[in-house]
C-alpha positions as CSV (number, residue, x, y, z in Angstrom):
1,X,78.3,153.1,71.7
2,X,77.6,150.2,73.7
3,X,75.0,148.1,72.5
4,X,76.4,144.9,72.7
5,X,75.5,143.0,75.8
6,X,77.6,140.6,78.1
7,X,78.1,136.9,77.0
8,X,76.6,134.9,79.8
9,X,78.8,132.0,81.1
10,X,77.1,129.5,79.5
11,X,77.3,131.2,76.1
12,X,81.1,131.5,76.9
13,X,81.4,127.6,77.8
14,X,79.7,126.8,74.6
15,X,82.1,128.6,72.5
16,X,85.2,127.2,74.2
17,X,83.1,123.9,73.6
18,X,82.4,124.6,70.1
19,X,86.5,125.2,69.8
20,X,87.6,121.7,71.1
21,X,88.4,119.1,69.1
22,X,85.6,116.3,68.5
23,X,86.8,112.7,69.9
24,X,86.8,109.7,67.5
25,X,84.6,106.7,68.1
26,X,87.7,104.9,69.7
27,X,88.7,107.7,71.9
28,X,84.7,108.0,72.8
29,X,84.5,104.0,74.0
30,X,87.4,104.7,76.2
31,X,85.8,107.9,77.8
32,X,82.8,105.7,78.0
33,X,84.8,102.9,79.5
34,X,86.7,105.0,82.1
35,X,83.1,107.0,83.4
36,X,81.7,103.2,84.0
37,X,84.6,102.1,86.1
38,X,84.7,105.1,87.7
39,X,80.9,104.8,88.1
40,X,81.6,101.2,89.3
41,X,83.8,102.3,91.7
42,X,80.9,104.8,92.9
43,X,78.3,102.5,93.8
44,X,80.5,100.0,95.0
45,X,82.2,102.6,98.0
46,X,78.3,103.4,98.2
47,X,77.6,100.0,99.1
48,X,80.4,99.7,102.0
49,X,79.4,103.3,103.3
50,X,75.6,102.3,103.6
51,X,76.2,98.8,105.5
52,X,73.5,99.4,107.9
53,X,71.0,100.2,105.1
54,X,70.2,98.3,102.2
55,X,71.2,99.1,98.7
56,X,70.1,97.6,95.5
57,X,73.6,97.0,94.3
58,X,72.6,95.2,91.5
59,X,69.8,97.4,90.1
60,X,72.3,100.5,90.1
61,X,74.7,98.7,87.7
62,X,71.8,97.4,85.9
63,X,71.1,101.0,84.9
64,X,74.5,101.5,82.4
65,X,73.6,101.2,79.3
66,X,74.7,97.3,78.3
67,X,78.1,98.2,76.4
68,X,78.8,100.0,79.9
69,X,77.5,97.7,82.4
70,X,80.4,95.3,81.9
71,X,82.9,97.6,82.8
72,X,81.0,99.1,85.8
73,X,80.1,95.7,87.2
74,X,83.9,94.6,86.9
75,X,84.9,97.7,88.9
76,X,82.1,96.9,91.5
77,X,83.1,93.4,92.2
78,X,86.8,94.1,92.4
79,X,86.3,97.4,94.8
80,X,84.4,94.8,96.6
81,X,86.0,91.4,96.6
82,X,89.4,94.1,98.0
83,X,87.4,95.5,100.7
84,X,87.9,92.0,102.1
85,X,90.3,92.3,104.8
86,X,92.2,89.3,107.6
87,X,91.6,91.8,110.5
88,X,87.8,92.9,109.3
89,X,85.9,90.0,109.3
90,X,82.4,92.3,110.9
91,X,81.6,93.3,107.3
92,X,82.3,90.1,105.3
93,X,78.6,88.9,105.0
94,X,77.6,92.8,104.0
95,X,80.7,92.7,101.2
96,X,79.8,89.3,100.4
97,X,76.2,89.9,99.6
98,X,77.3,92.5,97.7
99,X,79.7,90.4,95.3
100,X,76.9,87.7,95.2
101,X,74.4,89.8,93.5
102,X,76.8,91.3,91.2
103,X,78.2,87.8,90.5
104,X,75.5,84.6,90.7
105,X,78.4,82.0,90.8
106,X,79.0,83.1,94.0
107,X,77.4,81.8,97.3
108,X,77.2,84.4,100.2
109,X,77.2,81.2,103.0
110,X,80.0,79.3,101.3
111,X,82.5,81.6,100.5
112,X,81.7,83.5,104.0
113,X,82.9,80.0,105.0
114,X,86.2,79.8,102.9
115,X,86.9,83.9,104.4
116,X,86.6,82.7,108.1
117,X,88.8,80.0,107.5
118,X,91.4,81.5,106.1
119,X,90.6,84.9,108.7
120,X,90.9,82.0,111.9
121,X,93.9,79.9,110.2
122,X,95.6,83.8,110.5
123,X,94.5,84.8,113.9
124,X,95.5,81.1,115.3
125,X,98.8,81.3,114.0
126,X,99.3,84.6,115.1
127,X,98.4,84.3,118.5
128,X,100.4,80.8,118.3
129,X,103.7,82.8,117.4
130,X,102.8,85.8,119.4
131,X,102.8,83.3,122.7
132,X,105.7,81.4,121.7
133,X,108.1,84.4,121.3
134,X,106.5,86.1,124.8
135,X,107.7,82.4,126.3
136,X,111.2,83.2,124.8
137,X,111.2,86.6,125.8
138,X,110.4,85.8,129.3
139,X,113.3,83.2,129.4
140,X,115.7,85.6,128.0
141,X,114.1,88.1,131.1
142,X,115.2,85.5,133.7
143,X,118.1,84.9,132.2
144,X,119.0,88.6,133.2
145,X,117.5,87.9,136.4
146,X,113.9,89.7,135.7
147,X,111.5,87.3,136.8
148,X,108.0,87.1,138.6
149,X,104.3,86.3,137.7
150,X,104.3,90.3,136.8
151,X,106.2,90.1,134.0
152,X,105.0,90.3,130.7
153,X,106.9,91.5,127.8
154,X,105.7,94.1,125.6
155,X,106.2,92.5,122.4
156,X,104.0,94.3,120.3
157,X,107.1,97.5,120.9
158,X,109.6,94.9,119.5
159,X,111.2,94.4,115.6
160,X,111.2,90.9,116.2
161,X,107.4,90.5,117.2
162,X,106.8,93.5,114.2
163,X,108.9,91.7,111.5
164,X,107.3,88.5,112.4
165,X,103.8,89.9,112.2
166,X,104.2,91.4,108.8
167,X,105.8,87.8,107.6
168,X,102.6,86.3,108.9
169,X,100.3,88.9,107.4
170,X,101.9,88.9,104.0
171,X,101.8,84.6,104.0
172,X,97.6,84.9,104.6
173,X,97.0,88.2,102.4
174,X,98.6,86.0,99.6
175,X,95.4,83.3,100.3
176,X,93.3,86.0,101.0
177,X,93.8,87.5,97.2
178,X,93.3,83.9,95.9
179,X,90.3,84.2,97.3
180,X,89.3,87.5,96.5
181,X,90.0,86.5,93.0
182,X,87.6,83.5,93.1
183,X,85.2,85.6,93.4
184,X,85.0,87.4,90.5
185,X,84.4,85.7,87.5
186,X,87.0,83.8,85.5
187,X,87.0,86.6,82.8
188,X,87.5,89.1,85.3
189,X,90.4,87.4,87.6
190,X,93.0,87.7,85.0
């Protein structure tokens, strides 16, 4: 009556396996291709995550398999070289050493070098602009009749001092993704 036993999960995966179409070499590259960038992606969020210990970036994407290691060394040094940031500058060295093993035509020292000059050329002229509109603002305060060594206009509530801000941040992210694109290398920064 019942003699036949219960199909255990894994016999009923297998079957619904067994059922699916098979993938074509093409189709197989490309599921290859998106698991190393996705890998890539891994190890590299790994990296930033583990800045106070040290990880052997370059072994882990030494471990694809060489028509994988491409892709996930691409995908590294891009989730890398973006993790640059103007406002951020505590872990450039840690992202830097990073790109540099993944990519030996970069130099941790020098291009550390180019990202706080292009980090201070932003702060200067930010702080430049932020006190030249606070001298305006305080002229426009007298001019009302508010006035006193007291007063000190909260600019960071205004549009003007916002709009401004975002004008200056967009002008240096533009040099700062130059940069992050000399880093990876020239068939990558296309």
């Amino acid at each position: 009556m019942g003699s036949q036993r219960a199909k255990t999960a894994f016999e009923l995966a297998m079957e619904k396996v067994a059922g699916m179409p098979k993938l074509n070499s093409e189709e197989i590259k490309e599921e290859h291709k998106k698991e190393s960038i996705a890998k890539g992606q891994a190890i590299a969020q790994n990296y930033l995550q583990n800045i106070h210990h040290k990880t052997d970036i370059q072994n882990e994407i030494a471990a694809f398999s060489p028509d994988q290691e491409g892709y996930g060394r691409k995908s590294a040094l891009e989730c890398l070289s973006q993790a640059l940031s103007l406002t951020n500058s505590q872990t450039s060295r840690h992202i830097l050493d990073g790109i540099a093993a993944l990519n030996p035509n970069v130099s941790t020292d020098a291009a550390l070098k180019r990202l706080n000059n292009i980090i201070d050329a932003f702060q200067k002229e930010l702080a430049a602009t932020y006190v030249s509109m606070e001298k305006i603002e305080v002229k426009r305060l007298k001019k009302e009749g508010i006035s006193g060594s007291a007063i000190k206009p909260n600019l960071k509530a205004q549009n003007s001092w916002q709009e401004k801000q975002a004008e200056l941040t967009a002008s240096h992210t533009d040099k700062l993704n130059n940069f992050q694109k000399s880093l990876l290398p020239p068939a990558m920064s296309g």
